[in-house]
N, C-alpha and C positions, 0 to 999 in steps of 0.2 A: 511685193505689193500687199498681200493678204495680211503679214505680217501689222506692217505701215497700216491700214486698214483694221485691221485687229486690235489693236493695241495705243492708236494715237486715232482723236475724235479729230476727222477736219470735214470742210467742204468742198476741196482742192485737193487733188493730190498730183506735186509737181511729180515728173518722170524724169531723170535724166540721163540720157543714155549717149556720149558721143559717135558721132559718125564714124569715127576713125577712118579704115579703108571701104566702107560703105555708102551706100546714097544716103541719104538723110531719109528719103523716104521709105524706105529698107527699114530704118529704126526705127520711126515712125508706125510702119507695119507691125513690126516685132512689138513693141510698146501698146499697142491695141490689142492683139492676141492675148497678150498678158492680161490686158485688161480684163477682155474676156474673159477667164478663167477663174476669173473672180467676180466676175458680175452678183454672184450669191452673195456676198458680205461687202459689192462695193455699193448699191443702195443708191441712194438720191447724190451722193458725191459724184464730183466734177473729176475729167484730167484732162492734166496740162501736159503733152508731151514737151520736153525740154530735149534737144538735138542740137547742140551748137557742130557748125562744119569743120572749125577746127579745135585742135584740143583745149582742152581748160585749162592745162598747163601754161599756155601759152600767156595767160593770164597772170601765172605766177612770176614771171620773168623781170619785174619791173622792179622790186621791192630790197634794194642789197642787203641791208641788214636782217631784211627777217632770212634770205637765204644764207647767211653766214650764221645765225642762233640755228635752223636748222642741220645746217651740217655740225653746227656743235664746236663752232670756231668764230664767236661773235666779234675777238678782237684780231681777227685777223687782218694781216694789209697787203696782202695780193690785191691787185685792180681787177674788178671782173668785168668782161666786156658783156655789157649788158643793154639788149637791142633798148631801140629807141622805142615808145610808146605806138609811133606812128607805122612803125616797120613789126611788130609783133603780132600780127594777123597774115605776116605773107612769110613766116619762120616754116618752112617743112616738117620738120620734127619736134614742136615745143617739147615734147616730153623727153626727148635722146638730149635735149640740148639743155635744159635743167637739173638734168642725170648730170651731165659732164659737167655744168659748173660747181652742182654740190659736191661732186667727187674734189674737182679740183680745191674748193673754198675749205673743205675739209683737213687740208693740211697731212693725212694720211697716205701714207707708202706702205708696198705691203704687202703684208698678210693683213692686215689693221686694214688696209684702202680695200683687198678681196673681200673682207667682211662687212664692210659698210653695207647699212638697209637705204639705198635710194629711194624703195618706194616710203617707207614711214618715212625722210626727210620729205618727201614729196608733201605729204602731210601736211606735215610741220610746218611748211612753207605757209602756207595757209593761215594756220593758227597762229605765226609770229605775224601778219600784216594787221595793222592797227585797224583797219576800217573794213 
């Protein structure tokens, strides 16, 4: 935060931090003490704790082709089974289960497939969706 605060002018500063296996208000908590710590250079700005309850991955889930340019296999034609819009807030694990389709969309076996970076396609995923 100090950083964010230091070096970028705003009036808001979003926080976001997910629940994972946490209460939200837990992070919530944690995300104020922070705050605190910085009250010296955080001044007349505002926060927005951001705590969504389930992952942000889960979010990621939807888009096949930006998950297929991130694994780095955009013309691939494997089918991915890829939840429905309406069923992607009650996924348990979005993130284990974004893992295994970029692994899989990947095309890699291996030592090539042990090496693969999940979390930078995780990324990635992100930066390939248009909107």
């Amino acid at each position: 935060m100090s950083t964010a605060l230091t070096f970028y002018a705003c009036d808001w500063l979003f926080v976001h931090r997910d629940a994972e296996k946490e209460l939200a208000i837990n992070r919530v908590k944690e995300i104020n003490e922070a705050w605190q710590s910085v009250a010296n250079i955080a001044g007349t700005n505002q926060l927005v704790s951001v705590v969504p309850v389930r992952m942000t991955e889960a979010w990621l889930l939807f888009d096949e082709m930006a998950i297929r340019k991130a694994a780095s296999n955009p013309s691939g034609k494997d089918p991915l089974k890829l939840p429905s819009l309406f069923a992607v807030d009650s996924i348990p694990d979005p993130k284990q289960q974004l893992k295994e389709l970029l692994r899989q969309t990947s095309g890699l076996s291996g030592r090539r497939l042990q090496k693969f970076n999940e979390s930078k396609a995780i990324q990635l995923v992100a930066d390939y969706i248009p909107d």
